[in-house]
C-alpha positions in Angstrom: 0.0 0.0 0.0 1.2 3.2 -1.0 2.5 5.5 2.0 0.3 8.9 1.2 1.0 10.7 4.8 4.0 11.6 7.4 4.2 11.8 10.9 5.2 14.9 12.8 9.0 13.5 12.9 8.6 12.2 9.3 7.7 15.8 8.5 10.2 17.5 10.2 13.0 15.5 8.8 11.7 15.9 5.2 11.3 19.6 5.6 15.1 19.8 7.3 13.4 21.1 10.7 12.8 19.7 13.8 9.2 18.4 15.6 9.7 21.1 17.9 9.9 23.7 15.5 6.9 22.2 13.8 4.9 22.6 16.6 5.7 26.1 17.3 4.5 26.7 13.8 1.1 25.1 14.9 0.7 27.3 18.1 1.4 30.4 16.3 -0.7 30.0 13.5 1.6 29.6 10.6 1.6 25.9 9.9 -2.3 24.0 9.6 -3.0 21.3 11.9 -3.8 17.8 9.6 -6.5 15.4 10.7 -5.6 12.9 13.2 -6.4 9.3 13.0 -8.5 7.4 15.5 -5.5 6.9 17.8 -4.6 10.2 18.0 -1.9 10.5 15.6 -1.4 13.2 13.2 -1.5 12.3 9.3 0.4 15.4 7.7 -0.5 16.0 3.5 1.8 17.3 0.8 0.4 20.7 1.3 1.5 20.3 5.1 4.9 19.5 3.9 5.1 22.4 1.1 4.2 25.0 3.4 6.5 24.1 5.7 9.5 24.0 3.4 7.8 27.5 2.4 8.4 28.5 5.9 11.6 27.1 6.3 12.8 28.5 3.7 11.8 31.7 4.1 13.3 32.0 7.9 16.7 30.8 5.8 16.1 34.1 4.2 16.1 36.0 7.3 12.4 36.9 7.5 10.9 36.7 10.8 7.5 34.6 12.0 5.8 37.9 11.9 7.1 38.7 8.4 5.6 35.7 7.2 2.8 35.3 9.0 1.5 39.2 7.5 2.4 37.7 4.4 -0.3 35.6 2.0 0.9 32.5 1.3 3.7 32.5 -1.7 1.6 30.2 -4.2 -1.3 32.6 -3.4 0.6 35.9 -4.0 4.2 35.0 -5.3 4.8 38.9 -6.2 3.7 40.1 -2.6 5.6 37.2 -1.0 8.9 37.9 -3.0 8.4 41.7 -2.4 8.5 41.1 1.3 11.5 38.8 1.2 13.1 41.5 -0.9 12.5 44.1 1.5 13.3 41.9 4.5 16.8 40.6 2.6 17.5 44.7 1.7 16.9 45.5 5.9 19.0 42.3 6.7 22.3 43.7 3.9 22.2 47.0 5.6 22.5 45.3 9.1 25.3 43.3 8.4 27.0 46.2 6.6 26.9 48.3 10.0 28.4 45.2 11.9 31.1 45.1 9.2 31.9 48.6 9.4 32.0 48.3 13.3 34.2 45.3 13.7 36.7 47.7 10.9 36.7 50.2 13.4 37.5 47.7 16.1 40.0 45.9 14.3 41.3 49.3 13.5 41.4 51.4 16.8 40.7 48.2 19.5 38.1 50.3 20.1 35.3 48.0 22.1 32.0 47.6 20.1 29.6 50.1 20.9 32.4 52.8 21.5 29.8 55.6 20.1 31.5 58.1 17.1 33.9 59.8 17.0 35.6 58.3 20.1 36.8 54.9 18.4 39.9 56.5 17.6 40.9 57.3 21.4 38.9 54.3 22.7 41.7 51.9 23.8 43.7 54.6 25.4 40.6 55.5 28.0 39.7 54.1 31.3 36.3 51.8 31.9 35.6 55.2 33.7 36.1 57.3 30.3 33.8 54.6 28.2 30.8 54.2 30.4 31.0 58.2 30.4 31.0 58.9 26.9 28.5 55.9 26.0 25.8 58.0 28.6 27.0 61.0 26.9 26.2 60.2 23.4 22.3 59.7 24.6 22.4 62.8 25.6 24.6 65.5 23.2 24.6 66.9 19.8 27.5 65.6 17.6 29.3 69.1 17.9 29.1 68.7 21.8 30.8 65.0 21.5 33.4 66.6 18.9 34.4 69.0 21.5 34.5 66.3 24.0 36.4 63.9 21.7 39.7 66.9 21.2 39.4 67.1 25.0 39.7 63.7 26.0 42.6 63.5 23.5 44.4 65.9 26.0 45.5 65.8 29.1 46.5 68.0 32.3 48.5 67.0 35.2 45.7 68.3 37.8 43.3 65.6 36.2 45.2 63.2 35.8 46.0 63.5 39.6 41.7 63.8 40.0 41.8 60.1 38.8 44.0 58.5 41.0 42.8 60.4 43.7 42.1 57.9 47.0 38.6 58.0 48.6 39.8 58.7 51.8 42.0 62.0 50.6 41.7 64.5 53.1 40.2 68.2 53.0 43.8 70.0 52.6 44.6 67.2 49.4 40.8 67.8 47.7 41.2 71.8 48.4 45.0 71.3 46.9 43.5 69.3 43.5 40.8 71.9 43.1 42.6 74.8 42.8 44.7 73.4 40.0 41.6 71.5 38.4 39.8 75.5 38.1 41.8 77.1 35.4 42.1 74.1 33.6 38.4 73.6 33.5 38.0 77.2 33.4 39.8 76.9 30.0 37.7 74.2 28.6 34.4 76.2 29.3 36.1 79.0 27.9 37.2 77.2 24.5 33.4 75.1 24.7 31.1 78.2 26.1 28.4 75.2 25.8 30.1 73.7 28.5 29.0 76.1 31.0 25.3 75.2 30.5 25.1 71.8 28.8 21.4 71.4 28.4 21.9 74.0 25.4 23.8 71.3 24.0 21.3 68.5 24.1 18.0 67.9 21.9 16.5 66.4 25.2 15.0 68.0 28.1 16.9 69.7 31.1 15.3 66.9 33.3 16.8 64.1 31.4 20.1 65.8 30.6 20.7 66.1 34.5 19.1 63.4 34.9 21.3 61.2 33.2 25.0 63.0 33.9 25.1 63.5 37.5 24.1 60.0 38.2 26.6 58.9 36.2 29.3 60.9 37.6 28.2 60.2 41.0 28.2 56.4 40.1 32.0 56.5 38.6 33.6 58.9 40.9 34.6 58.5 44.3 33.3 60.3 47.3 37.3 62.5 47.4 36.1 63.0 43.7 33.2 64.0 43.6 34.2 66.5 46.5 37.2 68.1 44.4 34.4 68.4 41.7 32.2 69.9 43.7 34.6 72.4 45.2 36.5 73.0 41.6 32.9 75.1 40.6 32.7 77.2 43.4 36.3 78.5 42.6 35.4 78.5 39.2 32.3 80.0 39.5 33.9 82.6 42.5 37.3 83.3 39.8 35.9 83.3 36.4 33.7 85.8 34.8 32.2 83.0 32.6 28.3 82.0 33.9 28.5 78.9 36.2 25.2 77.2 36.2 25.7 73.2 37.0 28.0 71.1 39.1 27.4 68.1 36.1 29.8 70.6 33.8 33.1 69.9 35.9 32.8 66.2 34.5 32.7 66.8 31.4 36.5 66.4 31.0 38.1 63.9 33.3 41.4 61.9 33.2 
């Protein structure tokens, strides 16, 4: 007698899948469920097994369950199917283009992937400190506000090179000490990056979120001696320096 139906397994091994999989298709609606025989077993048809290759096929060619569950059937609506594979194939291209260009960048610079642009050329050279500072940063400036940031981080300055090796236990004469040499220098900054004094005027995003998101960060990266030499950097700055002082977030804007 001829054989004229497949099991799930049978089905799954024709189709290059696994049962599993095949049943997954049946809860979500994109593979039919066949009649079952008297003992409870499924009898799967050709037209099972075509759509399933169909489907199989089709996630080889990178579109998702959604994709092809939006999509008619390709022996229904061939153009419309290919279309959508098209479009999905074209989305998928450009994906893997911006992972190739990345890993150039990293095989480049060692910058680490998801070093935000245009700090992949300095990358290696920064602290963890440095990274998780400019990755919060690029959420939250314009790309002229991260170029200014990127020529300043490029530089360096004894007092803040000092402010990053400072202990947590430094005493009040050492923080007062650090912070008068730390003024002019970031005095200078604000003075070469006027934005700097008032960063929100830098940012697309509100003042809430702008705040929001850099003083947490510098309070979650810097140490208590740190944050105290910070702290005590803007008064003197805002005390010495004609230049408006508005925010205690804009002394970490350059740090060692």
């Amino acid at each position: 007698m001829v054989k004229t139906s497949w099991s799930t397994r049978q089905l799954a091994e024709l189709a290059g899948t696994t049962v599993k999989t095949v049943r997954h298709y049946h809860r979500v609606g994109l593979l039919d469920e066949p009649e079952r025989s008297h003992n409870g077993y499924k009898h799967y048809q050709v037209a099972h097994l075509v759509r399933l290759m169909q489907i199989t096929r089709m996630r080889e060619l990178g579109l998702s369950l959604a994709d092809i569950g939006a999509m008619t059937r390709a022996d229904e609506d061939p153009d419309q199917a290919l279309a959508i594979m098209d479009a999905e194939l074209a989305k998928t291209i450009e994906r893997l283009q911006r992972v190739r260009a990345a890993l150039a960048v990293f095989f480049q610079h060692r910058a680490p992937l998801g070093t935000p642009a245009p700090f992949e050329p300095i990358a290696e050279a920064l602290s963890e400190r440095d990274r998780a500072l400019i990755m919060i940063y690029s959420q939250v400036f314009d790309t002229g506000a991260l170029g200014d940031l990127r020529e300043l981080l490029g530089e360096h300055s004894d007092a803040e090179e000092e402010l990053g090796r400072l202990p947590c236990d430094a005493d009040e004469s050492t923080i007062e000490a650090l912070a008068q040499r730390l003024a002019p220098v970031i005095a200078r900054h604000q003075a070469r990056f006027p934005w700097m004094a008032d960063p929100v005027k830098s940012s697309s995003k509100s003042e809430n979120f702008v705040l929001g998101a850099i003083v947490p960060a510098a309070a979650g990266l810097y140490n208590t001696a740190q944050l105290r030499v910070l702290a005590r950097t803007h008064e003197i700055v805002k005390e010495a320096y004609p230049a408006p002082q508005k925010r205690v977030a804009e002394c970490t804007f350059r740090h060692p």
